[in-house]
C-alpha positions in Angstrom: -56.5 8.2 158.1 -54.3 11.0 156.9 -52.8 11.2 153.2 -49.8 12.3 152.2 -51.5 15.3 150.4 -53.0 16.7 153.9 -49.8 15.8 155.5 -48.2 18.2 152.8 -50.6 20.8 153.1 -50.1 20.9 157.2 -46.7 21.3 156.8 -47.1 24.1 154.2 -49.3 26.0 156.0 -47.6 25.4 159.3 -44.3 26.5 158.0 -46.4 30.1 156.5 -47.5 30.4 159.8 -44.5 30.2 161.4 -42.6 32.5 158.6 -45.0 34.9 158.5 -44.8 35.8 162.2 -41.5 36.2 162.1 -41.4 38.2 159.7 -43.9 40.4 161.3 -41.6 40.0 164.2 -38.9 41.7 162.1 -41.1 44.6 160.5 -43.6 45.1 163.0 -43.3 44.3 166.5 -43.2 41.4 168.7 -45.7 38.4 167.6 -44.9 35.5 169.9 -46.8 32.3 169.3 -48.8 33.0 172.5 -49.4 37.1 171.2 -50.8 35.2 168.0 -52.6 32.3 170.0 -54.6 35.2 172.0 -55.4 37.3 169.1 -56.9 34.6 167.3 -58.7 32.7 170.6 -57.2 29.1 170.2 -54.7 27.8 172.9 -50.5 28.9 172.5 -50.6 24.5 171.8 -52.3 25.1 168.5 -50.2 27.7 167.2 -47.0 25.8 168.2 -48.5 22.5 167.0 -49.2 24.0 163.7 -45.5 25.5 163.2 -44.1 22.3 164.4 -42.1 20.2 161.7 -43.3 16.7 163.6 -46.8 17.5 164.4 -49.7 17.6 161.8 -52.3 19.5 163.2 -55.6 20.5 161.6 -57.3 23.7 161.7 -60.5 25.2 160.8 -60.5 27.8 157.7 -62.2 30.1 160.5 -59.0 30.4 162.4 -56.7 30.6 159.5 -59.0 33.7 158.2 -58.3 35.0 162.1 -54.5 34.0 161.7 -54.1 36.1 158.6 -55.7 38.9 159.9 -53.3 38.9 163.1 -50.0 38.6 160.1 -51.8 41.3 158.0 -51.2 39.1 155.4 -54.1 37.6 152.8 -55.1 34.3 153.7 -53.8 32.9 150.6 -50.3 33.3 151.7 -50.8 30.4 153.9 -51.2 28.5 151.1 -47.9 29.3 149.2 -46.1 26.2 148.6 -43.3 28.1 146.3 -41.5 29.6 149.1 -38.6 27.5 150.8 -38.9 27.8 154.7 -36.7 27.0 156.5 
């Protein structure tokens, strides 16, 4: 049974995810959810679960390490729950 907390804590780090790839989009290159899905080996599902506002997926600490190494952010950025995302 999920709580509210993880619930939260999905959302946060699914909206990071989903910022911070556009934004590499923007000052980078092209990141597409399925670029990011194969640099980090999980399925294009995963990475478009995880961005998605309705779905509360789980992931392991493995792949966020992998996904902030992709971003070329620190890991701790997908943690930030100060920044408004639209």
């Amino acid at each position: 049974m999920k709580t509210f907390e993880s619930e939260q804590l999905f959302k946060i780090i699914g909206s990071n995810v989903k910022y911070y790839r556009k934004l590499y989009n923007l000052n980078k290159g092209k990141m597409t959810q399925e670029n990011l899905a194969e640099l980090v080996d999980v399925s294009t599902a995963l990475i478009g679960n995880l961005e998605s506002d309705n779905i509360y997926q789980g992931v392991s600490v493995i792949t966020l390490w992998k996904i902030s190494q992709a971003l070329e952010i620190p890991i701790e950025n997908l943690f930030d729950s100060n920044k408004k995302i639209s």
